[in-house]
C-alpha positions in Angstrom: -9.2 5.2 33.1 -12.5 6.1 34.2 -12.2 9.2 31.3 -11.5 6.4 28.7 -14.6 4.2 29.4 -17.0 7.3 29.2 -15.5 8.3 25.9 -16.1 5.1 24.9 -20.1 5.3 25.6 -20.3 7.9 23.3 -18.9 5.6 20.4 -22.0 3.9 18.5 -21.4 1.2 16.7 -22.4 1.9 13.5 -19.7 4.8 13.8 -16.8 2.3 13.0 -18.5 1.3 9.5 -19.1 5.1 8.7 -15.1 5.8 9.6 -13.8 2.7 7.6 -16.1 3.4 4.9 -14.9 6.9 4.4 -11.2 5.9 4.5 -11.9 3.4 1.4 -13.8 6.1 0.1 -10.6 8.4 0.3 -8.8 6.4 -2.1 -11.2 6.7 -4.9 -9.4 9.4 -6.2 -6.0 7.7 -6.4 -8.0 5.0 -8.2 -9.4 6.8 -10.7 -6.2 8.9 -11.9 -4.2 5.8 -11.8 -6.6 4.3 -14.1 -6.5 7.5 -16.7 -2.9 7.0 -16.5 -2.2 3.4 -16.6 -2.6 3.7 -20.6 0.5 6.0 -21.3 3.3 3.9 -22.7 6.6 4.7 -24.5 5.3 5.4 -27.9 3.3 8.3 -26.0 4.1 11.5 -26.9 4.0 13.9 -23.7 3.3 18.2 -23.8 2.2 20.8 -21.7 -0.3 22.9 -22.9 -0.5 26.7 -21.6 -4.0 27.5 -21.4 -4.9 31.3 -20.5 -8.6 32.3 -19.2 -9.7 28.9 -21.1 -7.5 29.4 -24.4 -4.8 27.5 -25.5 -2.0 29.9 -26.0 0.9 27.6 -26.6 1.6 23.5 -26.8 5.3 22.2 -26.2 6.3 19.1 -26.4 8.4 17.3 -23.2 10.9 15.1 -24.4 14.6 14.6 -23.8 15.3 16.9 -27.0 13.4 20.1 -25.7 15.5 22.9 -25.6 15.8 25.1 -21.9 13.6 27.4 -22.8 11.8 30.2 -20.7 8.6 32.2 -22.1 6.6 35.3 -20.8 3.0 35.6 -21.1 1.0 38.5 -20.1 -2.3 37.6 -19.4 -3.9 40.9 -18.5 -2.2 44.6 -18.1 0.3 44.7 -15.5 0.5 41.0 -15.3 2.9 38.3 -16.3 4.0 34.7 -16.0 7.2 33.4 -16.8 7.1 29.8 -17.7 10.2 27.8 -18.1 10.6 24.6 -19.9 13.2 22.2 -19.2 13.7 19.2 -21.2 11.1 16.5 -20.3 10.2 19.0 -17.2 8.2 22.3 -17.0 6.8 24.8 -14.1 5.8 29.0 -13.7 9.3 29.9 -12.8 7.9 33.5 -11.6 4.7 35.4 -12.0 3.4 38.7 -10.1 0.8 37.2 -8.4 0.0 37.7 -4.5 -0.7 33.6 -3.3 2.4 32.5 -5.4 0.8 28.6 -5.6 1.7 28.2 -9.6 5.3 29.0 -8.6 5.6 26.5 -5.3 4.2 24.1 -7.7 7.3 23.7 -9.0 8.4 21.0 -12.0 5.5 19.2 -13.1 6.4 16.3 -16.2 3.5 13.6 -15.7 0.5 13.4 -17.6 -2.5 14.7 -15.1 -0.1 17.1 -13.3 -1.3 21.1 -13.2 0.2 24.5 -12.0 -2.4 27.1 -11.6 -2.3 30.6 -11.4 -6.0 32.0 -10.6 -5.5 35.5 -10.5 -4.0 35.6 -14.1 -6.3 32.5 -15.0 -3.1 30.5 -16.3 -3.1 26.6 -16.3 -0.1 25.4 -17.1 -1.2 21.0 -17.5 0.6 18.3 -18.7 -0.9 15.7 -20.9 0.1 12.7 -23.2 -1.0 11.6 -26.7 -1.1 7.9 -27.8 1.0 8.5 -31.2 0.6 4.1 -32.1 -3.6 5.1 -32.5 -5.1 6.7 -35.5 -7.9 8.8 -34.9 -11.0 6.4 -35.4 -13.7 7.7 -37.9 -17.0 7.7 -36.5 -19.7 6.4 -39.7 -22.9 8.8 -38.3 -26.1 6.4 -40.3 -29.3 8.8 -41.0 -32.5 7.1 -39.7 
């Protein structure tokens, strides 16, 4: 008991505000992609996008008519990725790189969802398009 009470001294009191601030704090995050997300509806149309050392190399659409599909991309000499699309789902199904983190990502299908590959600079991202909205014209005015 007597252990208790002396770590107890060392607790200031302004050290509670910091801790409870920083726990509201940690949801910030899950706040701010719930918001990005909170605007995809049915009429949305949902596709990964394959993007190799900052390039788009390929765009497929994730719906329920998607064929099972598997592709191989070669990013540099001597190595490859494997991506496999299934349906409304897709993920790096195998890849010759030493961390393996793209493959444990597994399926991703929601919009904001990633698999990464940073040796072969492969980002494999899900993302959604509003297909109900036009693309607005911006009028630029000269002065």
């Amino acid at each position: 008991m007597k252990k208790f009470k002396n770590q107890l001294e060392l607790v200031r009191p302004f050290d509670g505000i910091i801790i409870v601030l920083l726990l509201l704090g940690s949801f910030i995050p899950l706040v701010i992609f719930y918001q990005t997300t909170a605007d995809i509806d049915e009429s949305s149309t949902i596709y990964a996008e394959v993007i190799i050392d900052g390039e788009t190399v390929k765009e497929i659409e994730l719906s329920e008519n998607t064929p099972n599909e598997t592709f191989t991309f070669y990013p540099a000499e001597g190595q490859y990725n494997i991506v496999e699309v299934n349906g409304t789902m897709i993920r790096n199904k195998e890849d010759n790189s030493p961390d393996q983190i793209a493959v444990r990502t597994g399926w991703i299908n929601k919009p904001g969802e990633t698999a990464i590959c940073l040796p072969h600079k492969l980002i494999i991202e899900v993302k959604a398009t509003d297909s109900s909205n036009e693309p607005e014209n911006d009028v630029i005015l000269p002065l």
